[in-house]
Structures are given as C-alpha cells and as structure tokens.
KEKE-3310 file (N, C-alpha, C; in steps of 0.2 Angstrom, whole numbers, plus 5000, padded with zeros to 4 digits):
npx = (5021:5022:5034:5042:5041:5046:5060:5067:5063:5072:5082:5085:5086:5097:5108:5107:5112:5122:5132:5131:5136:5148:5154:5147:5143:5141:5131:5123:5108:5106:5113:5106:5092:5093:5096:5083:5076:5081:5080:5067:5070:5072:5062:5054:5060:5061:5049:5044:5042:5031:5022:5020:5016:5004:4998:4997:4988:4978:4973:4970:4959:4948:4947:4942:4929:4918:4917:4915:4903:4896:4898:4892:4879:4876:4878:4870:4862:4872:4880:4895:4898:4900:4911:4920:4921:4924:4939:4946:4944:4953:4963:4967:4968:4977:4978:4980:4973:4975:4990:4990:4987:4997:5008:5002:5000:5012:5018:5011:5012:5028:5026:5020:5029:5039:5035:5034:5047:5054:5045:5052:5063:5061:5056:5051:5039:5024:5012:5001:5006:5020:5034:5041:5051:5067:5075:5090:5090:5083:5093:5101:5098:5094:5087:5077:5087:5097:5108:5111:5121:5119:5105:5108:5113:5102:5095:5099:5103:5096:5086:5086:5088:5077:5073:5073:5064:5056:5037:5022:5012:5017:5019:5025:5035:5041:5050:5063:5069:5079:5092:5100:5091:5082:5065:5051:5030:5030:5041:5043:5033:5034:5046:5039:5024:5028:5033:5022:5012:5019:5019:5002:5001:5009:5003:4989:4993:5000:4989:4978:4985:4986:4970:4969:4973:4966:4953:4959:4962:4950:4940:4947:4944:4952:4950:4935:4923:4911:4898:4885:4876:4873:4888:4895:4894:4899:4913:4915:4916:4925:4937:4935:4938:4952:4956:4956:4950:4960:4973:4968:4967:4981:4982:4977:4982:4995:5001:5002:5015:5032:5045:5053:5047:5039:5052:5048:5039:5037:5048:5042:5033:5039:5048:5034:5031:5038:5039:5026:5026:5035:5030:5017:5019:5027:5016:5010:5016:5015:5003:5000:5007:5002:4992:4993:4998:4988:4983:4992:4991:4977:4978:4986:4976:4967:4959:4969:4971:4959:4958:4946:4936:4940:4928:4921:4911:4902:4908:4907:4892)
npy = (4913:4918:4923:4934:4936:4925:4924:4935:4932:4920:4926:4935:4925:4916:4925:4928:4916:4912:4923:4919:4905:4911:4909:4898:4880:4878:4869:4865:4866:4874:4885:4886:4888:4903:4909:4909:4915:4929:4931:4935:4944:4957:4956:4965:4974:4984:4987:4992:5006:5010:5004:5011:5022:5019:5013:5029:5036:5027:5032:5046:5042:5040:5053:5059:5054:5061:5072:5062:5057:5069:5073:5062:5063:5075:5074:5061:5058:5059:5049:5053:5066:5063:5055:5062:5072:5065:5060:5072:5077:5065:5067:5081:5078:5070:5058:5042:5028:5017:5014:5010:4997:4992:4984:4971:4968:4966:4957:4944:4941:4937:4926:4917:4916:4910:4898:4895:4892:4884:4872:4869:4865:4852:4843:4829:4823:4819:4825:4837:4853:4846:4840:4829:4825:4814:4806:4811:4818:4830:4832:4838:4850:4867:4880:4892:4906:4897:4887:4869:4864:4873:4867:4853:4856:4861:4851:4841:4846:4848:4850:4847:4832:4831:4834:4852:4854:4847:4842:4839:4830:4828:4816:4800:4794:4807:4807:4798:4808:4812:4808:4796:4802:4796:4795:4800:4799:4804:4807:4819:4826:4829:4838:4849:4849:4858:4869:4875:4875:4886:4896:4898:4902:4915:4923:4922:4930:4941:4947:4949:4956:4970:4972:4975:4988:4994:4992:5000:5013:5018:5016:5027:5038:5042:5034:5032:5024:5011:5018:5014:4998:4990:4990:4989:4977:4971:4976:4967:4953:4956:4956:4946:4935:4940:4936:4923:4915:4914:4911:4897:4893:4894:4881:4871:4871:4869:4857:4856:4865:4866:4863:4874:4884:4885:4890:4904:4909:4910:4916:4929:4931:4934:4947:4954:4956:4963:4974:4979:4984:4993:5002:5006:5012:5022:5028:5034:5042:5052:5055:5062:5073:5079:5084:5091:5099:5106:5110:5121:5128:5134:5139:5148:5158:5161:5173:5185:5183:5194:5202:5210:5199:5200:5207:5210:5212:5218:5230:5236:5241)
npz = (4808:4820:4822:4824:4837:4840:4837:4844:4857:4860:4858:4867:4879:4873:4876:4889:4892:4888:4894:4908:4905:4907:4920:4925:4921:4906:4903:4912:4923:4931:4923:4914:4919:4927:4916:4912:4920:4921:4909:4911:4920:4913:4904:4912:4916:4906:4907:4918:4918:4907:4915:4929:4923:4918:4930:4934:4923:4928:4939:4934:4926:4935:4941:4931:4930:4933:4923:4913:4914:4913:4898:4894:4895:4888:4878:4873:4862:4852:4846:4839:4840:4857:4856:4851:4862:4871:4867:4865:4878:4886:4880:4883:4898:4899:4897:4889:4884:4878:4879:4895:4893:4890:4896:4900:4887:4882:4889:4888:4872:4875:4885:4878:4866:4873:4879:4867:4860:4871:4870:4859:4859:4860:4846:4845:4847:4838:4839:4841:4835:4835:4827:4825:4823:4823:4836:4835:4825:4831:4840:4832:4826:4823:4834:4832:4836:4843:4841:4837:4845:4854:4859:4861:4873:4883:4882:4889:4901:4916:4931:4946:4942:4931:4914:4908:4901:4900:4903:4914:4908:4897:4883:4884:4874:4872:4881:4875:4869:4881:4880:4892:4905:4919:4916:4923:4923:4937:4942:4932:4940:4953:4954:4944:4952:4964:4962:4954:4962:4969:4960:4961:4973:4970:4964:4967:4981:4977:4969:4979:4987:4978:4979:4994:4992:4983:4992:5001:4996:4994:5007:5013:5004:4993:4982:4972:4977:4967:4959:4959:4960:4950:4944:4955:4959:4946:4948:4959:4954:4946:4955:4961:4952:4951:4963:4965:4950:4941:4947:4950:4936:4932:4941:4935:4923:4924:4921:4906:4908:4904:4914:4912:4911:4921:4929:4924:4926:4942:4944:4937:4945:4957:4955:4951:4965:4974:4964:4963:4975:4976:4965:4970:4982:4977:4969:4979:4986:4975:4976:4987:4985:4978:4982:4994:4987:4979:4990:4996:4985:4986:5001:4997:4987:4998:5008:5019:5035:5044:5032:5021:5011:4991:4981:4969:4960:4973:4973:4961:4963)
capx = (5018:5022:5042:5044:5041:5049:5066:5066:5063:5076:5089:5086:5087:5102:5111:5109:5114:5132:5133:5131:5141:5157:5155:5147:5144:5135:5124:5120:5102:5106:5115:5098:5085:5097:5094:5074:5076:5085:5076:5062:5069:5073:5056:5051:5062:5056:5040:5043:5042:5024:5018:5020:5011:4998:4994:4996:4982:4971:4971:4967:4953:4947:4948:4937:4923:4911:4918:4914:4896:4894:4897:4886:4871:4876:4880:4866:4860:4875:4886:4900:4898:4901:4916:4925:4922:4929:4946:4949:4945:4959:4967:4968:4970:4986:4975:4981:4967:4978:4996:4988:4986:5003:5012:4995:4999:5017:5018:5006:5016:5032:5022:5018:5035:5044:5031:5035:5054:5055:5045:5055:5068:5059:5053:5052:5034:5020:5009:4997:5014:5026:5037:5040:5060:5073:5080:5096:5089:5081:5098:5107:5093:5094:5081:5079:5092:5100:5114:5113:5124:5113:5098:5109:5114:5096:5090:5104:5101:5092:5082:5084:5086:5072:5075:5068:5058:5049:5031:5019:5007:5019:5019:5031:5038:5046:5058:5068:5073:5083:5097:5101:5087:5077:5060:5041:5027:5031:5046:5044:5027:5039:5046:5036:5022:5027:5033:5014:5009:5021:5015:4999:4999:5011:4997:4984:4995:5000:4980:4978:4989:4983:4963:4968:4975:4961:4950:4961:4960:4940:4939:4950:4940:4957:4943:4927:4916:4906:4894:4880:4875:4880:4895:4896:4895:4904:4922:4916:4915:4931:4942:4934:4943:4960:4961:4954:4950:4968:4976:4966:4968:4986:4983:4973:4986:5001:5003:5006:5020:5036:5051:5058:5040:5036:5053:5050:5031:5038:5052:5039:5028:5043:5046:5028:5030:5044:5036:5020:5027:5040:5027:5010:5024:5028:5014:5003:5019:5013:4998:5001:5012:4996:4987:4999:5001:4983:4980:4995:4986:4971:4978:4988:4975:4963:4962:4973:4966:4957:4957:4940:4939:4940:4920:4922:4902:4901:4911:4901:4884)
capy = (4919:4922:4923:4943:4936:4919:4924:4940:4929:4915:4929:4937:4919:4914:4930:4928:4907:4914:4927:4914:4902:4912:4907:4890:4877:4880:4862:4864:4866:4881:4890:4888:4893:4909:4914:4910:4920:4934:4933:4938:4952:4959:4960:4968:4981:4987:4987:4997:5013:5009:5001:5017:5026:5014:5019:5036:5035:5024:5039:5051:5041:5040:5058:5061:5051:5067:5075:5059:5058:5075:5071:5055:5065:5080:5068:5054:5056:5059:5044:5053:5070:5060:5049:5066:5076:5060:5061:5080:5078:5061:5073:5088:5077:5068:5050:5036:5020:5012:5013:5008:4991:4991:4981:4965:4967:4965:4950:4939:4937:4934:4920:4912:4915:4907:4893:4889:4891:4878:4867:4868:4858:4843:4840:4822:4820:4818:4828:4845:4858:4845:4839:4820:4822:4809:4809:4810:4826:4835:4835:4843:4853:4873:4881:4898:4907:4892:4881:4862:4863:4874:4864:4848:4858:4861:4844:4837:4852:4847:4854:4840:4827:4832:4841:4857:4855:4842:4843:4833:4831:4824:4809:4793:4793:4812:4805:4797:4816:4815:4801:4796:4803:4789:4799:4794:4806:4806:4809:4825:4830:4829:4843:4853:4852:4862:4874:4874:4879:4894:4901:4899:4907:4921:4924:4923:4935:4946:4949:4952:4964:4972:4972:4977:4994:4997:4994:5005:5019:5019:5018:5034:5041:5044:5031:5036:5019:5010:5022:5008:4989:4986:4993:4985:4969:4969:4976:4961:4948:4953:4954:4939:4934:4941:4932:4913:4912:4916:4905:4891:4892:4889:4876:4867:4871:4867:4850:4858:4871:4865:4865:4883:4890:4887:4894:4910:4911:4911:4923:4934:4934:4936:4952:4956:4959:4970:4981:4981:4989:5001:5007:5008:5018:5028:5032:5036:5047:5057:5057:5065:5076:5082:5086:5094:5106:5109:5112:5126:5135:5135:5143:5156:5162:5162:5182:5183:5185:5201:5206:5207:5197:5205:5204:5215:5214:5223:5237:5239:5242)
capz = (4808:4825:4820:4826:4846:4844:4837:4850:4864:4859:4857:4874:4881:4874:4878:4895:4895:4884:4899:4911:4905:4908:4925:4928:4918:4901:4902:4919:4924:4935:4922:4909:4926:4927:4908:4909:4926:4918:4904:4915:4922:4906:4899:4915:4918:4900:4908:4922:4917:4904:4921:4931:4916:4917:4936:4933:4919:4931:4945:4932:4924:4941:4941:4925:4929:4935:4918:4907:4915:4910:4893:4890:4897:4888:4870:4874:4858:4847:4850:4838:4847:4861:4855:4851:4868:4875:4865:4868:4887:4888:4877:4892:4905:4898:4897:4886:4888:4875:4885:4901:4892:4885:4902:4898:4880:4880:4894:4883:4868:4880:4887:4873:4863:4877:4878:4861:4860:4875:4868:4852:4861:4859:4842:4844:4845:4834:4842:4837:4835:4834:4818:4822:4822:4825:4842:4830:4819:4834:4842:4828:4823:4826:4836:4830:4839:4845:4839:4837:4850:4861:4859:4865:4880:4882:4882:4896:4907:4922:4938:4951:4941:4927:4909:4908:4892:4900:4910:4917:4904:4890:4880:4886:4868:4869:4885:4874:4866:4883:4883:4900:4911:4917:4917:4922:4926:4945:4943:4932:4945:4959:4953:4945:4956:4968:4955:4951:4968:4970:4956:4962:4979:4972:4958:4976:4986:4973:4968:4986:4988:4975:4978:5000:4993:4981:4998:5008:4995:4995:5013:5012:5000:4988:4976:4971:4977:4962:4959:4959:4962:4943:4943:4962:4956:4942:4951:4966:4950:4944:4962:4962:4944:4953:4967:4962:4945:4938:4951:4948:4928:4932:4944:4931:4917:4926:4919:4901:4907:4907:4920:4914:4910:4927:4932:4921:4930:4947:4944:4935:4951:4964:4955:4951:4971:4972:4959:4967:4982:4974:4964:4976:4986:4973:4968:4984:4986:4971:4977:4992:4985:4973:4988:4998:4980:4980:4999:4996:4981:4990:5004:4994:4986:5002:5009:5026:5044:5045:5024:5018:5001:4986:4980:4963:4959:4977:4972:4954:4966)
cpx = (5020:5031:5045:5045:5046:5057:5071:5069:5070:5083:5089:5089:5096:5107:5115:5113:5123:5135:5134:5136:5149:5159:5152:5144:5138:5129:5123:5115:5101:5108:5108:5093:5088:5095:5088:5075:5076:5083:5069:5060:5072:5069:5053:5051:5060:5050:5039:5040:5033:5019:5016:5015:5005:4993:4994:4988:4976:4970:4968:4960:4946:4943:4943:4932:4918:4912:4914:4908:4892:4892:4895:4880:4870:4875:4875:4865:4864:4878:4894:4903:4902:4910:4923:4927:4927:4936:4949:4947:4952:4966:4972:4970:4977:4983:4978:4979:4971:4986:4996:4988:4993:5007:5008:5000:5006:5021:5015:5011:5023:5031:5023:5025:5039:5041:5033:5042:5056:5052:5047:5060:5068:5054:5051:5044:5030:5012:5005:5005:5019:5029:5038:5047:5061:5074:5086:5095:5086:5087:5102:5103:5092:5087:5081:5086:5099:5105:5112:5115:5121:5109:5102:5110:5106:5094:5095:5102:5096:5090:5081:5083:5081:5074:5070:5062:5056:5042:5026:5014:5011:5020:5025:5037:5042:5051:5061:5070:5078:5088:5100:5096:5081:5070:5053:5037:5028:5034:5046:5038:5031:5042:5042:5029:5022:5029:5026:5010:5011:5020:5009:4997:5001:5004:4992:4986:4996:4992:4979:4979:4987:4973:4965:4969:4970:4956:4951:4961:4953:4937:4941:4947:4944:4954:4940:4928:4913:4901:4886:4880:4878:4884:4899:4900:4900:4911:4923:4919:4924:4937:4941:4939:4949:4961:4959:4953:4958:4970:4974:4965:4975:4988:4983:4979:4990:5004:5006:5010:5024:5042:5053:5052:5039:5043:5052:5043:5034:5043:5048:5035:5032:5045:5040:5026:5031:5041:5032:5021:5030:5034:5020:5015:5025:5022:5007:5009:5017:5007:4998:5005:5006:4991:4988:4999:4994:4980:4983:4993:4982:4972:4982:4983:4966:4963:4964:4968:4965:4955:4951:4940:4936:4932:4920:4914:4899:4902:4906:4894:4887)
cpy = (4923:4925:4929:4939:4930:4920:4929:4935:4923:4919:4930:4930:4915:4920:4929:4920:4909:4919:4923:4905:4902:4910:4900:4887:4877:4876:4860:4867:4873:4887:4892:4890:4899:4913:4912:4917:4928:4936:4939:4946:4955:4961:4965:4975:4986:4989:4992:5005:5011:5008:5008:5020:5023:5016:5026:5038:5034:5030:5044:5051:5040:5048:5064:5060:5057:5069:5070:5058:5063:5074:5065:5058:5069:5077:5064:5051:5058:5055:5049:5058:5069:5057:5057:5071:5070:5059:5067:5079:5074:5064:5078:5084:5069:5059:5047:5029:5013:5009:5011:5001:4989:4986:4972:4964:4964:4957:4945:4935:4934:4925:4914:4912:4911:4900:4889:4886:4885:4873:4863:4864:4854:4842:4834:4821:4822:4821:4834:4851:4856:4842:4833:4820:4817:4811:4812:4818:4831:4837:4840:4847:4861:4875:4888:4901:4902:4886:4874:4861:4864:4871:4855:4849:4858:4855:4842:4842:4849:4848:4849:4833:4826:4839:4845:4857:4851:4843:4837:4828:4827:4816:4805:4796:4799:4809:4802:4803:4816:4809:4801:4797:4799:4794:4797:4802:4809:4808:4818:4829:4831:4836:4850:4855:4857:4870:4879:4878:4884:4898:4902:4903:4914:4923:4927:4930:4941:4950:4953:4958:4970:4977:4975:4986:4997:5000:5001:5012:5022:5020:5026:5040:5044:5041:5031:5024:5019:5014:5019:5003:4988:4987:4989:4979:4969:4971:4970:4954:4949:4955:4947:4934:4932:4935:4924:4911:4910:4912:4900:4889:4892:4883:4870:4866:4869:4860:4850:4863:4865:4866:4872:4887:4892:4893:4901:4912:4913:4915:4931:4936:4935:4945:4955:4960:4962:4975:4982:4987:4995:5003:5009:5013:5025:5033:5036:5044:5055:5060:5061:5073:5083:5086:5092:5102:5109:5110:5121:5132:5136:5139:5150:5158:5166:5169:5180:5185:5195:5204:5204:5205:5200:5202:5210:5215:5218:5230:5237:5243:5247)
cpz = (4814:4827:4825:4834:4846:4842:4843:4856:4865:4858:4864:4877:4879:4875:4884:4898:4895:4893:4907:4914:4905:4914:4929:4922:4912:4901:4908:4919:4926:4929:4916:4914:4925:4922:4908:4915:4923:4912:4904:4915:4918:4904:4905:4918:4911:4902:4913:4923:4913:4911:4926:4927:4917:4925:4936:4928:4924:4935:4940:4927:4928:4940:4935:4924:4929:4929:4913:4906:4911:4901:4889:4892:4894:4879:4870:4868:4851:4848:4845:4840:4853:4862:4855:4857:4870:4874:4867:4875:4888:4885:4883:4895:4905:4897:4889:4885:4884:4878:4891:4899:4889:4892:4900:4890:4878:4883:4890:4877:4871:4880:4882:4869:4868:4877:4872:4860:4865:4873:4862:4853:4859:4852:4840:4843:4841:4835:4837:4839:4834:4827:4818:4821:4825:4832:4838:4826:4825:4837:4838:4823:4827:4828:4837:4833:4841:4841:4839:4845:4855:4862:4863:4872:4883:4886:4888:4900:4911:4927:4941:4947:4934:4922:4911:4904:4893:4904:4911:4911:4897:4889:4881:4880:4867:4875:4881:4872:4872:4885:4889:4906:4910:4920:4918:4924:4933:4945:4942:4938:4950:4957:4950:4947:4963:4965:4954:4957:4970:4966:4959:4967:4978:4967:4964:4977:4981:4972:4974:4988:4984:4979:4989:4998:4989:4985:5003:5003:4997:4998:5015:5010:4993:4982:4976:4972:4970:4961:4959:4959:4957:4946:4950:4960:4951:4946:4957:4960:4948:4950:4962:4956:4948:4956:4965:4957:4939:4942:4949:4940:4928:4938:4939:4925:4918:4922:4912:4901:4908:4912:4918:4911:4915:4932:4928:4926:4937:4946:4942:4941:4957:4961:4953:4959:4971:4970:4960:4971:4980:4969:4966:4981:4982:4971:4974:4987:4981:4972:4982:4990:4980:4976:4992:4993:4980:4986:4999:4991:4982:4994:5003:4991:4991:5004:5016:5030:5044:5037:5023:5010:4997:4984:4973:4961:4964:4974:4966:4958:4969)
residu = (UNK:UNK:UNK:UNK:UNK:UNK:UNK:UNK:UNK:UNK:UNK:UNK:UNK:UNK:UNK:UNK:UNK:UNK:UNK:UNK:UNK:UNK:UNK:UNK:UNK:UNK:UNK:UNK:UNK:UNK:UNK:UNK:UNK:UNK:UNK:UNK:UNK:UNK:UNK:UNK:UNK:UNK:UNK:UNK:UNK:UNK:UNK:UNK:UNK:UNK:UNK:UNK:UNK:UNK:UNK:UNK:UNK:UNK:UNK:UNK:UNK:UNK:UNK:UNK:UNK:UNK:UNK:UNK:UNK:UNK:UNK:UNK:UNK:UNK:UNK:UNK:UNK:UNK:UNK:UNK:UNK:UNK:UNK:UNK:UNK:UNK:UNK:UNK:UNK:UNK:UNK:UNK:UNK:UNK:UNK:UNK:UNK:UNK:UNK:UNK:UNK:UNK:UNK:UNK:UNK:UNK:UNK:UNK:UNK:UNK:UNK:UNK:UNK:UNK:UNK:UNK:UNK:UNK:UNK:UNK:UNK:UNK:UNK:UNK:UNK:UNK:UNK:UNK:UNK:UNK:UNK:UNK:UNK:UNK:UNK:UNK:UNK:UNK:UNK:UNK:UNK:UNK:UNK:UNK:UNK:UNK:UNK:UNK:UNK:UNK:UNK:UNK:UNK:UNK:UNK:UNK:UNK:UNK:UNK:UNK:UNK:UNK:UNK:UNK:UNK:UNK:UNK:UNK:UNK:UNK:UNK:UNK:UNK:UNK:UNK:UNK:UNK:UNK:UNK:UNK:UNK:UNK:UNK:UNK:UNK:UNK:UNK:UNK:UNK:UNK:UNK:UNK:UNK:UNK:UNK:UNK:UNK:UNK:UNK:UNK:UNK:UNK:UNK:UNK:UNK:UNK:UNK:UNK:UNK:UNK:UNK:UNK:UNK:UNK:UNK:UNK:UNK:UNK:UNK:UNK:UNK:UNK:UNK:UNK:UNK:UNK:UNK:UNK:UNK:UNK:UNK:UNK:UNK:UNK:UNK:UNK:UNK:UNK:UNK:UNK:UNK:UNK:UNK:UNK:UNK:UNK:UNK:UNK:UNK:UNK:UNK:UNK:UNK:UNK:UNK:UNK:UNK:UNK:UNK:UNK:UNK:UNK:UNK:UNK:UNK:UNK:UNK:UNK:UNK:UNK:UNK:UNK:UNK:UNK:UNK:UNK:UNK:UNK:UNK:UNK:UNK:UNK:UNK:UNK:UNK:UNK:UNK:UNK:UNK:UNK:UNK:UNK:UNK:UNK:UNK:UNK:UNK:UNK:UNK:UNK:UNK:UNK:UNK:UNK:UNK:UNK:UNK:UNK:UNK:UNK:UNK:UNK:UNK:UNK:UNK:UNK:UNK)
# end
C-alpha cells in the first residue's frame, strides 16, 4: 500500500550509495552512513523553500487574528457564513493553513519509508512485518530498488563494528542475517546508544531555539501574547510537548531504530539547525524590512513641517 514512498526512498538512497561508491568502498559502513546522510539532505533541501512559506504564513496568520475575531463575532450564528469570510480573507492575505503543514507532512512518510526499506534488509525473522527468509534467500533477495547484490552490501556494512540494519531491540535469531559479525545487545547499544542521545538533545536544543525566539518576539511585541489563560495554557502545554515530550519519545523508542535511522535522525537534526538560523534570519530580515516600508509610507504621506493638513470636510463648512 505504501509502495509510492518506499520505492522513492530506496531510489534516492541508492543513488546516492552508486555516487559514493565511485570513491571509497561500496560495502563500507561509511560509504551507506554518507547515502542515508545525503539522503537527508535531499529531502530537505526540497523542503526549504515550503518551510520558508510556512513561516511566512505563520506571521501573517498572526497578522489576521483582530480580522478573524471580527468575523466569528460577526458570523457566531452562521458557521457557514463564517467558514466563507474565513476563505476570502486567507484568500486576500495570501494565507495557505494547508501548505504551512506541507514540511510535517512530507518528513513523516520519509520517516517511515526509510524505516521500512532498512529493515527490509533483514527479512530473516518471523516477526509482525517480517517474511521468515532464509539467511540464503534474504541475501539474494531484491529489496525494492536494490539489487541482491546491494542488499548483500548492506548486510556486511558496518558502523564500528555493528550492521546498520541492526538495533537494539531485535531478536538474537535475525544476527545470523549478518555472517561474520559476532553481535549481542551490548555490543549493538554501544553504539547506538549514544546515537540515541544525540538525537535527543539536538531534538532538546533545536525546540529551544525555537520556543526562546518565539519569547523574544512577544517580549518585543513583533507577537501578539495569548490573548487569554486558555489560550496561555495551551501554547505552555505545548512548548512543553517541544522541548521534553518529543525528546523523550525518541529516547524511549530508541531501542527499535536501527544504526542508519539513527544516522538519518541525527543528520536531519544537525541540519534542522543550520535552517533554523538561515531562516529565523531571514525572516526577521523581512520583517524588518516590512516595517521600515511601512514607517516610509507613513511618513510620505504625513503633511511637511509647517503645511496645514488637507481637512476637505473643513473646506465644504
């Protein structure tokens, strides 16, 4: 069913491995981290531009609210009145609530397409998702985009020691999928717990960084404050969400990502940062810049020192 993301992702992915391996060793460890890595930033630079759009929206949904009040107090008792002011206004003001979700909407199935594609590796076990292969038939068994051959590369590929396609959480019985690597749980935790932790904190910090510049608009007054306790509450409840509930749902989950999910999560969050910055710059530059334009048409059409302003209902008296 979910075919349309997983062959996608298993293209992009080996794209980048073929690209790769023009220069170091195609069944090295380092050359598959590189194509999850890369993979990464693939779907992200796609996303750049949506993302941008996405804050731009948010400031001019910001921007609406005295309007949208208007017409719920104005509409209370129509809702479908109401539902069409609300269209034609996000209409005028260039708003799109659907494309704002489109950077969320698009990462998700990612996620999960890559999720599957790597554990597709190892169909050895008998498990809820797996098929009960052979070690024998999973080696030479294609994995959407992937060749036989690729999927062998795959399986030997190692991060310190440790397949990628393995994680903490699996069953004794899929190690044999990897001939040669003498594997236990500690072995693979050693690695990917600290994996597990740097996604963590950048998940932490990133939030942060987020939720201090929302503070320092507010303070500024460039964001309208919660308008009420609800409303209070609720944005505290969900900052609170950002910075520890999310983290701690992949601390907890950790144990079922494997070695090249965690690296695809930590590369997503090292440039998560990066793009924070280049676009919270960007846009406080627009913002600035919107200010600046409207200070200027203000003072052109103010009357000069000493001109008495034009009062055209005087002149009629």
């Amino acid at each position: 069913m979910l075919n349309f993301i997983y062959w996608p992702i298993s293209f992009v992915l080996w794209f980048w491995h073929k690209v790769f391996s023009f220069v170091l060793d195609p069944g090295s460890g380092i050359t598959w981290v590189l194509a999850i890595i890369f993979l990464t930033f693939t779907i992200r630079i796609l996303l750049v531009k949506p993302t941008i759009n996405q804050m731009r929206s948010g400031r001019k949904m910001q921007e609406m609210q005295p309007l949208m009040q208007e017409i719920r107090q104005k509409y209370k008792n129509d809702q479908q009145k109401m539902m069409e002011e609300t269209r034609k206004l996000q209409k005028e003001m260039g708003v799109n609530p659907i494309a704002g979700c489109l950077p969320l909407l698009v990462q998700m199935p990612v996620f999960i397409g890559l999720f599957h594609v790597l554990r597709s590796f190892n169909r050895t076990g008998t498990g809820a998702g797996q098929l009960g292969m052979s070690i024998e038939e999973n080696r030479n068994t294609a994995n959407y985009f992937f060749k036989p051959e690729d999927v062998q590369s795959f399986l030997d590929a190692k991060l310190f020691g440790v397949p990628l396609s393995s994680y903490i959480s699996m069953p004794a019985e899929q190690y044999a999928a990897f001939p040669g690597a003498d594997l236990s749980k500690l072995k693979i935790a050693m690695v990917a717990a600290p994996l597990i932790v740097l996604t963590v904190l950048a998940t932490h910090f990133n939030a942060r960084m987020s939720l201090e510049r929302q503070k320092a608009r507010i303070a500024s007054g460039k964001q309208k404050a919660p308008a009420n306790d609800m409303m209070a509450s609720q944005m505290d409840m969900m900052n609170k969400m950002m910075l520890w509930f999310m983290p701690a749902t992949i601390l907890f989950t950790g144990v079922l990502w494997h070695i090249g999910l965690l690296c695809y999560m930590g590369a997503n969050n090292i440039w998560t940062y990066f793009q924070m910055k280049y676009v919270f710059d960007k846009m406080d530059k627009e913002e600035e810049a919107e200010i600046e334009a409207k200070k200027a048409a203000k003072r052109a059409s103010a009357p000069k020192p000493g001109q008495r302003p034009n009062n055209p209902k005087k002149k009629r008296k």
